[in-house]
N, C-alpha and C positions, 0 to 999 in steps of 0.2 A: 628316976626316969629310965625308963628300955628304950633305947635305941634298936632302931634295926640295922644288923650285921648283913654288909658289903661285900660281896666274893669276889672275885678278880674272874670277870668273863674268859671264859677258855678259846671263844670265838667272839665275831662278828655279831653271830643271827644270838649268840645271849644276851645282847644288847637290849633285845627287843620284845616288848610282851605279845606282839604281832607273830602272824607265822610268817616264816621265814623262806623263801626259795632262794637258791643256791644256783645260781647262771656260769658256767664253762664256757668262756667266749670260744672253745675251741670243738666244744661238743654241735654235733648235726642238730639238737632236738631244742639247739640256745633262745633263738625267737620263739616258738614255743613256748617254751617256762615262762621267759621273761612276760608274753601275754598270759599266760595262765595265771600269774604272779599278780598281774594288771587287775583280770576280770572277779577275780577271789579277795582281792585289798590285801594280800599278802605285800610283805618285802621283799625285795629282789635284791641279793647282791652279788655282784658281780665279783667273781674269784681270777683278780689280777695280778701277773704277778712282774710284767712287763708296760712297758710302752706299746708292745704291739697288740698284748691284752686289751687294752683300755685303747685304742682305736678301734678295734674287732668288736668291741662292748658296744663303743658307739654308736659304728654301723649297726650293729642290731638292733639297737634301741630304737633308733632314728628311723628303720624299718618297718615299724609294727604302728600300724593305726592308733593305736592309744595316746602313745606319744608321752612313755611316760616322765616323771620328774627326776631328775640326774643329779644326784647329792654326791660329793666329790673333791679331789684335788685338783690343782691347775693343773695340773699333767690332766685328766679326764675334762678339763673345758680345753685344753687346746687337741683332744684324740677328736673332743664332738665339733671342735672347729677345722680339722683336718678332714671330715669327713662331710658336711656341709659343703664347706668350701672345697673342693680336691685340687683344683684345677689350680686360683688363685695364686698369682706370685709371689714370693718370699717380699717383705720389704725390705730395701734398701739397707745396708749395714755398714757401717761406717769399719774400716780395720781396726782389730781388738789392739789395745796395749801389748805388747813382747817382756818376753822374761827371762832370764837368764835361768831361773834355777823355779823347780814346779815342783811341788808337794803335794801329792795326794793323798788324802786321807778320807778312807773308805770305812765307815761304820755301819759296814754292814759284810756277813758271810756267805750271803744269799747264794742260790746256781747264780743267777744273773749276775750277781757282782764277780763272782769266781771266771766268768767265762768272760766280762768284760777285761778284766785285769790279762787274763790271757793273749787279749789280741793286742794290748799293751806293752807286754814282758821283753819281745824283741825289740822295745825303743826304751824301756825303763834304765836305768840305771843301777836301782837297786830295787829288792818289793822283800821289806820286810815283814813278817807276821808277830801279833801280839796277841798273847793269847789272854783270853778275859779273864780266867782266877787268878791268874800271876798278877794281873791288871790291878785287881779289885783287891789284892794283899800288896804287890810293891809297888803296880805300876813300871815295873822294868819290864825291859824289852825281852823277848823270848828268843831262846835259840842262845845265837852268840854275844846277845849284851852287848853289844857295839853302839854307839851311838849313833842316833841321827843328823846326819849333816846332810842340807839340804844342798849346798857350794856344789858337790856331786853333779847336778843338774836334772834328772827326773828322778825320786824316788817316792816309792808307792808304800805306804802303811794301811796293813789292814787287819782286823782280823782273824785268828787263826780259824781257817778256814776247816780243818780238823777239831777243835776243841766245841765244846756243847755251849750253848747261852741258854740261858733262861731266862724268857723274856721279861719275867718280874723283876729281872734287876738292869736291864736296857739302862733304866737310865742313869744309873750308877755305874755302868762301862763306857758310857759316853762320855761323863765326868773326867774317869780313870784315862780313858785314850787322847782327851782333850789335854791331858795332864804331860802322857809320858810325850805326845808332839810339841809342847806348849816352844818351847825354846828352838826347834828346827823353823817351825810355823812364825813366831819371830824373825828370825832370818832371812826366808826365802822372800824371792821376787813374785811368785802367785802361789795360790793355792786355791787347792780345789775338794770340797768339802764336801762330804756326800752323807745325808740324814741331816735333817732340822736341828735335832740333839747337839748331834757332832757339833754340825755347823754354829752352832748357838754357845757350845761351851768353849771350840774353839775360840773365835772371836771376842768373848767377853775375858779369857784368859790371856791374849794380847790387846786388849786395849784397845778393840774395834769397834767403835759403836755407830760410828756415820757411813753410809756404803752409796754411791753414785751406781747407779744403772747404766751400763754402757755398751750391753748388748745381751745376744742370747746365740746359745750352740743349740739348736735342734731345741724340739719342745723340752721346756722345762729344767733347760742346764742357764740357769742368768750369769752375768759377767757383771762383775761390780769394779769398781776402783774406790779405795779407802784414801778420801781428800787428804788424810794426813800424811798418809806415807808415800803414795802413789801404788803402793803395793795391789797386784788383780787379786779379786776374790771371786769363785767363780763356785758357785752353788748348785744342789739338787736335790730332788726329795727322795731317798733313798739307792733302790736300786736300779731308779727309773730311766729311761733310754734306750739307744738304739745299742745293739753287737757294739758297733765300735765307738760309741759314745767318749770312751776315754781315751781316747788315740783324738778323737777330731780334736776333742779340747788340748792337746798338743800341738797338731798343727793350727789351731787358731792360735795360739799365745808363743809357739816356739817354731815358725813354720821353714825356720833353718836347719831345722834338727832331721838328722838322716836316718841312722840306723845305729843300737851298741847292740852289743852282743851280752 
């Protein structure tokens, strides 16, 4: 028997035997495409690479007479529910759990994560980089091979933000990163896990499998508590958020903490 041979789509629109339109929530000409997209049965996707993209998407969308169908992440049902509702009041939020000691762990190198981590660095404690071939042969830590101790009280693991990925092996460096954190991630009092992946291999490599819902920092970052430890877990889908996304979720969980250098 001949099977047919699978290539690893280079994009989105190879997805699709449809033609494809390509929407810039930042471009003049965006509700345009996206109806031109409408009236031809083309595809439309929306090239996001933030939270404020995918609010800007929405408004567009939600603009144009057609009205068309919005296939998506909960970050993109909460941009078209932001923009729906504007006005609407936040509900009610019960105070998150406190932490002594906060781990972040960023699996991803994106600008957005780069510049979120930046508005971070003057309250961090430490922000190491790992870089993914060192990852994907030892798993050791890049730079100074120093261990992670989370006792410290913020330290940020990310990504070398310098080195190349390639995206065919994502999930093999999320494996890898879940690996070299596995024992700080035991330790700490919360953490905070950014990408599905991360988040998934994290978790399954301490022993997480039950997570209580206990609130939310801005669209799309959930607060969890793990009934067994009491330990916060605090989640998100990649790079997604506001500028200061990772500073808030410090002051919700450590809102004693002032300033290190």
């Amino acid at each position: 028997m001949v099977g047919r041979v699978h290539h690893t789509p280079a994009s989105v629109a190879d997805l699709f035997e449809h033609e494809c339109v390509v929407v810039d929530p930042h471009a003049a000409d965006a509700a345009g495409r996206l109806r031109t997209a409408w009236q031809s049965g083309a595809v439309a996707i929306g090239d996001a690479a933030s939270g404020d993209d995918l609010r800007r998407l929405a408004t567009i969308a939600l603009s144009v007479d057609e009205q068309p169908l919005l296939v998506g992440s909960a970050a993109l049902v909460a941009a078209v529910g932001d923009s729906v509702l504007p006005n609407q009041a936040p509900a009610q939020q019960h105070p998150l759990p406190q932490a002594s000691s906060l781990l972040y762990v960023i699996g991803s190198s994106s600008r957005a994560a780069r510049a979120q981590i930046e508005q971070l660095r003057p309250r961090a404690d430490r922000i190491i980089h790992l870089d993914p071939t060192e990852l994907l042969r030892t798993a050791a830590l890049h730079g100074d091979r120093a261990p992670i101790d989370p006792a410290v009280g913020v330290t940020v693991v990310q990504l070398d933000p310098a080195a190349e990925v390639i995206p065919s092996q994502s999930p093999l460096i999320a494996r890898a990163l879940a690996s070299a954190v596995q024992m700080a991630a035991a330790e700490a009092d919360a953490l905070f896990l950014s990408g599905g992946e991360t988040a998934r291999r994290v978790l399954d490599l301490i022993g997480v499998t039950t997570l209580e819902p206990v609130g939310q920092i801005g669209h799309g970052t959930a607060v969890s508590v793990d009934p067994d430890t009491g330990r916060i877990v605090i989640t998100r889908p990649g790079s997604f958020g506001s500028l200061t996304n990772l500073v808030e979720v410090l002051d919700a969980v450590r809102p004693s903490k002032e300033s290190h250098v």
